[in-house]
C-alpha positions, 0 to 999 in steps of 0.5 A: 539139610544144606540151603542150596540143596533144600532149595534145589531139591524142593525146586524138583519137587515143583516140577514133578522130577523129585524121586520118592526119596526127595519127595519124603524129605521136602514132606518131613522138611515142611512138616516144621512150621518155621519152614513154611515162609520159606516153602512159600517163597521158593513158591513164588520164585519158581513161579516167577521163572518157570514157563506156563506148560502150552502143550503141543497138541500137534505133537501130541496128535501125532504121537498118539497116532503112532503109539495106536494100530487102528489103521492099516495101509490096506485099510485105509481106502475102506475106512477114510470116513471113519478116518476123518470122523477119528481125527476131528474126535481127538483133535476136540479131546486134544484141545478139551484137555489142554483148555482144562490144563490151562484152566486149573493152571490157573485155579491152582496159581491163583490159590497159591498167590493168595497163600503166598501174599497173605498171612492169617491170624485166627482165634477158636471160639472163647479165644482173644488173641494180641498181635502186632502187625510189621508196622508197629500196629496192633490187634486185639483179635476176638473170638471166632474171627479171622485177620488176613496181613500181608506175609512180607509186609506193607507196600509203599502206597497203603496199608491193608488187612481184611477181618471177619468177625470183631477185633481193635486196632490201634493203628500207628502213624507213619510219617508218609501218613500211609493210610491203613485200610481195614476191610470186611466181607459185606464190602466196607472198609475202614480208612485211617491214619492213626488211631484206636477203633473196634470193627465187628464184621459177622453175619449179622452185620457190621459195626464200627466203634471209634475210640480216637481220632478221625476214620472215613468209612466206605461202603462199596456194596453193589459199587455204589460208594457211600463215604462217612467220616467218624468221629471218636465217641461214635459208632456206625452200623451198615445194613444189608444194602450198605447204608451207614448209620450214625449213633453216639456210643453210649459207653465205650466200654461195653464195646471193648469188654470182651478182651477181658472176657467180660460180658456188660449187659445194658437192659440187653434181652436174652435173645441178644446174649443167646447171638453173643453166646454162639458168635464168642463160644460155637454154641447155639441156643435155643429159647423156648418162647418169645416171652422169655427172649425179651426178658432184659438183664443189666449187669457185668458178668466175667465168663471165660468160657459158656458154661460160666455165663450160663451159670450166670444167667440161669441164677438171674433170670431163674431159668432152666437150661439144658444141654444136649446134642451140642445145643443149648435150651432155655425154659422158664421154671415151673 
C-alpha cells in the first residue's frame, strides 16, 4: 500500500467515508505492529484539522418534522396543544443527544491523546525487562509493573514518566541539566538530574531507594507538598497519608536482587515472602496461622519462577504447601 494512498485511505476511515473494502484494508494494515506509531500519528493530525462536528439541531428539528405525518393542515386547529407539548419534547431529545454527542466526543479525544502522547512498557508476572528511554536513560522494569514514556520523546522543559509497580532508573545527565521526574499512583514524584535509584510503587506502598547521587522527592497527596532530599545510601517510605520517612538502607543489594531474579532474605518473616511472592508471580498465598506467619528466614535464594522458591521454602522451614484452585496453602507439618 502506496504512503499517500495508506494515509488518505486511513483519513476516510476516520471520518466514517471508507467503504467496506477500505475499512479491511486499514484492519489488515494495522494488524502489523510496526504501523501503530504511524496510525496514531495520522490520529493526531486528523484531529488536529478536522472540526468538532456541532449539530445543527434546528435543521435536524426540521427535518424531522418533514420526514413525519403526525399533522395535517386539517388537524391542526384540534391538536395545537399537543402540537406544542411535541415540539418542546424533541426539542429536549434534539438538545439531550447533542450534549452526550459532544460529551463522549470528548471522552473519546481524551482517551485517544493519552494513547497517542504516551508509550507503555509492561512486564508479566516472573518478568524483568531492559529499557532504554529516547534520552539515553535506562530501566530495569520488574515484574507485574508498568512504565508509561513519552511516544515521540522528552520535551524542552523536563523529563517525565509515570511507574506502577518497581523498577531502577539510571538517569542520564543533560547538559540543560533538564530534570527528569518519575511519578507514582499515590501522588509522589521523584526528582533528579542524573543518578541511579530504585522506586517500588504497589499497593502496599511506596519505597524510594537511592544508589548515587542526590534525588528531592515530592509528595503531593491531598495537594498538601511535602519535599524531602535524599542522599545515596538512603531509602524513604511514603504512608497513606503521604508522609516521608528516612532510614539508612542496610544493604543495597537486597533492593536490587530481583533483577537477577534472586530473592535475599534478612530475618524476613514468611508473611513478607508470602507479598513478594503474589506482587513478582500473580500467586496468592495463604497461611495457615499467625505463628507460622512470623516464622523468619535469612538466606539468598535464585527463583526464576514460584514454584522454585516454594520449593525453597518448604525445605527450610519444613512446611507443607499445597496448591489448588490458583492459591497457595502453607501448613506447619505434622
Amino acid at each position: 500500500m502506496e504512503f499517500e494512498i495508506a494515509k488518505n485511505i486511513v483519513f476516510s476511515s476516520f471520518e466514517g467515508k471508507a467503504t467496506p473494502m477500505q475499512q479491511k484494508m486499514v484492519e489488515e494494515w494495522l494488524a502489523k505492529s510496526e504501523n501503530t506509531e504511524l496510525y496514531f500519528k495520522w490520529l493526531e493530525e486528523w484531529e488536529r484539522e478536522t472540526p468538532q462536528f456541532l449539530p445543527d439541531i434546528e435543521k435536524a428539528y426540521q427535518g424531522f418534522l418533514s420526514k413525519t405525518a403526525l399533522i395535517t393542515e386539517e388537524s391542526k386547529p384540534t391538536v395545537e396543544k399537543q402540537i406544542s407539548s411535541k415540539r418542546s419534547f424533541i426539542n429536549a431529545f434534539w438538545f439531550r443527544f447533542a450534549a452526550s454527542v459532544v460529551l463522549f466526543a470528548g471522552l473519546g479525544l481524551w482517551f485517544f491523546q493519552d494513547k497517542i502522547q504516551f508509550e507503555e512498557h509492561t512486564t508479566s508476572f516472573g518478568e524483568v525487562k531492559n529499557i532504554t528511554l529516547s534520552d539515553g536513560s535506562t530501566v530495569i522494569l520488574n515484574a507485574n509493573s508498568s512504565l508509561k514514556v513519552p511516544r515521540f520523546g522528552f520535551g524542552k522543559s523536563t523529563r517525565e514518566v509515570f511507574l506502577q509497580g518497581e523498577a531502577e532508573f539510571a538517569v542520564k545527565h543533560t547538559i540543560d541539566n533538564q530534570n527528569f521526574l518519575v511519578k507514582t499512583p499515590d501522588a509522589l514524584v521523584v526528582e533528579v538530574l542524573g543518578t541511579e535509584f530504585l522506586v517500588y510503587a504497589r499497593k502496599r506502598g511506596t519505597k524510594v531507594a537511592l544508589h548515587k547521587g542526590k534525588v528531592q522527592l515530592h509528595s503531593i497527596k491531598d495537594k498538601q507538598e511535602k519535599v524531602l532530599q535524599m542522599k545515596a545510601g538512603e531509602v524513604v517510605t511514603m504512608d497513606k497519608k503521604g508522609n516521608l520517612k528516612l532510614q539508612a538502607e542496610k544493604n543495597i543489594a537486597v533492593a536490587k536482587a530481583w533483577q537477577e531474579h534472586q530473592f535475599i532474605f534478612d530475618h524476613t518473616s514468611l508473611q513478607e515472602i508470602a507479598y513478594k511472592i503474589e506482587e513478582n508471580f500473580g500467586v496468592r498465598v495463604q497461611i495457615a496461622d499467625t505463628t507460622l506467619a512470623q516464622r523468619e528466614i535469612t538466606g539468598t535464594y535464585q527463583a526464576q519462577n514460584v514454584e522454585e522458591l516454594l520449593n525453597a521454602l518448604e525445605e527450610m522451614l519444613n512446611v507443607q504447601i499445597i496448591k489448588q484452585n490458583g492459591e497457595i496453602s502453607i501448613y506447619e507439618n505434622d
